[in-house]
C-alpha positions, 0 to 999 in steps of 0.5 A: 610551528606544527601547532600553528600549521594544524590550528590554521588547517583546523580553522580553515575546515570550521569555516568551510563547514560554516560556509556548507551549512548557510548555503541550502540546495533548493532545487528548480521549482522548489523555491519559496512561494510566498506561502505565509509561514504556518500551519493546518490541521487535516483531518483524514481517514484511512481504509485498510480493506479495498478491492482484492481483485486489484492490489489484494487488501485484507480483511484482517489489517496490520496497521499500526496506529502511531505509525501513519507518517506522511511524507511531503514532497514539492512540486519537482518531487524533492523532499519537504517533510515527513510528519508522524500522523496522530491517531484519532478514532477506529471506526467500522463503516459501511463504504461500497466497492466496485468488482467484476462479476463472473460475467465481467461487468462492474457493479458496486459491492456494500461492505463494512471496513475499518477506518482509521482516523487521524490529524496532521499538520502541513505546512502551508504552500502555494505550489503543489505538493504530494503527499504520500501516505505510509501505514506502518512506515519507517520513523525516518526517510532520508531527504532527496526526491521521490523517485530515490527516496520512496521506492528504496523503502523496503519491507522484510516480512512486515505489513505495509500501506501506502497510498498518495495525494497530490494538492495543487497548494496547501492553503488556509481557510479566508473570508473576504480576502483576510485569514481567520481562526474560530471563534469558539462558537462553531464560527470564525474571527479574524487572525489578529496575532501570529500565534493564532491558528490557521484553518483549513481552506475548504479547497484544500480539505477537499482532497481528503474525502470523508469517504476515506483514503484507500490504502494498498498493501505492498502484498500480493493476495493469492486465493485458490478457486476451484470449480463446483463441477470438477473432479478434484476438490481441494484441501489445501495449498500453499505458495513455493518461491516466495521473495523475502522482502519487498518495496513498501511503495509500487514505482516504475522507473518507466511509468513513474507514480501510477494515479489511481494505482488501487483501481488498476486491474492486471491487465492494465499493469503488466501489459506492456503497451498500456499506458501504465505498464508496471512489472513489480519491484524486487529489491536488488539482493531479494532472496526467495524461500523455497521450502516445499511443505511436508505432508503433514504442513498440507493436512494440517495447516502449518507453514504456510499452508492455508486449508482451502475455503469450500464456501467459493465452489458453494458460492460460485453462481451468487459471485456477483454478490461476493468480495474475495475479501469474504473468503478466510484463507489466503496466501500473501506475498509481496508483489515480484515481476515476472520470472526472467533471469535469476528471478525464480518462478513463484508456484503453486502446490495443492493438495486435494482430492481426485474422485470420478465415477467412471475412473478406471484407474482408481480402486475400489478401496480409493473409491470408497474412501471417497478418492485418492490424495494426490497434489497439483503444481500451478505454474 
């Protein structure tokens, strides 16, 4: 009798279990929209440098080749697919910046950066989609929509790059109302089997400029600037309270995703009243390192301390020309909010040396060896 009781509750699970996977939850706006069932190639390229006075991007890259994943997602943000991008060529190419001269004005900077091509195949649709572009991102995402999927990506101590693209539809390439293929001789012909190849509509691969996708690095860039004229000249410096991990994607839960985020300078992000007022990501549970260099870290460069580059003060009248990417050394760190609560403050120390002429408080022994040791603390 217990046997026939068990094989008719172990029956009734099956048949639940077949009954959950025939019904797929497609949530509003998500539905079919009649797209023809294939696919298209893209072909794109990916800069790792851009303009360090926004989201500090560096001169020396991190990113993974056969780690370029794009991730899909419809037109209400819910999940579509998540595709391992192939790696094409590197390139070093010459792209121009927009920067803000030391008088504030923008002026358009040429410098040479890598650029990283690649291909992937999307899947063809009629409504929108976005793609978000991830260097160095994880090999799986869970489904679910954007806004609970991407921003819990996190990085521990390792290099990230993200951007997005949103497409009005993915579609493929027509002449006079009917899908071709190539015909092999640089021209098209007409689709006549289900295994031939879509191609790209040109509208479509408008959205990936041969000019390239700047990417953002989910780390903070921090350069030490001294100028020419003061009586402390700097030695070296490094970052104290530094969080030990970070999201890989900027996302605020009151502005959603930010259009253009790698064009945004400080003021438009953290300014409360502007229309994208983002305050950084801290994963719940961050912890901070707080170790404080010893001496010997600040003379020789170790640790985490960066010897300070003098070619700025050298520098400092022809910055007009310059990007803070020219600069060696540097301090990274992923982006924090603020310091309020139990968040700590990050800090700066630097240890340098003070001379002036006329100080009476420095001695003779001090002045002649050309000033006295000493450290500053930036809050």
């Amino acid at each position: 009798m217990r046997k026939h009781i068990l094989h008719i509750c172990l029956l009734l699970v099956l048949a639940l279990l077949s009954c959950a996977r025939e019904v797929d939850f497609v949530p509003a706006g998500e539905e079919e929209d009649g797209a023809p069932d294939g696919r298209v190639t893209v072909t794109f390229s990916v800069l790792t440098e851009h303009n360090p006075d926004t989201k500090a991007l560096g001169e020396e890259t991190n990113l993974n080749t056969d780690r370029m994943y794009l991730a899909v997602f419809g037109g209400s943000g819910y999940f579509k697919e998540y595709i391992n991008a192939t790696f094409v060529s590197q390139t070093r190419e010459k792209h121009l910046f927009k920067v803000e001269d030391s008088q504030g004005n923008e002026v358009d900077v040429e410098k040479e950066v890598d650029a990283y091509t690649f291909q992937a195949d999307l899947k063809l649709s009629n409504t929108p989609r976005t793609i978000h572009f991830l260097g160095n991102g994880p090999t799986t995402i869970r489904t679910g929509r954007d806004r609970e999927v991407l921003p819990n990506l996190l990085g521990e101590y390792e290099t990230a790059f993200w951007q997005m693209v949103t497409l009005p539809e993915i579609t493929a390439k027509q002449i006079d109302g009917v899908y071709v293929k190539p015909d092999g001789m640089g021209g098209y012909t007409e689709r006549t089997s289900t295994n031939d190849p879509y191609v790209i509509s040109d509208e479509t691969k408008a959205y990936f400029p041969e000019t390239g996708i700047a990417l953002v690095r989910n780390w903070s860039k921090i350069i030490l600037r001294n100028s020419p004229t003061s009586n402390f000249t700097p030695i070296s410096y490094a970052v104290v309270n530094v969080p030990k991990k970070g999201t890989l994607v900027p996302y605020g839960g009151r502005t959603g995703w930010i259009p253009d985020y790698q064009t945004k300078d400080f003021d438009d992000l953290f300014d409360a009243d502007r229309p994208y007022a983002y305050g950084g990501n801290l994963p719940e549970g961050t912890e901070f390192d707080d170790t404080v260099p010893e001496i010997e870290d600040f003379i020789n460069g170790t640790n985490g301390v960066v010897k300070y580059d003098v070619r700025f003060d050298e520098l400092q009248e022809e910055y007009d020309a310059q990007l803070d990417s020219d600069l060696e050394n540097a301090v990274y760190l992923y982006e924090r909010p603020a310091p309020q609560g139990l968040i700590p403050p990050s800090y700066v120390i630097v240890y340098g040396t003070y001379y002036r002429e006329d100080d009476t408080a420095l001695t003779d022994e001090e002045k002649n060896a050309g000033g006295v040791k000493c450290f500053y603390k930036i809050d």
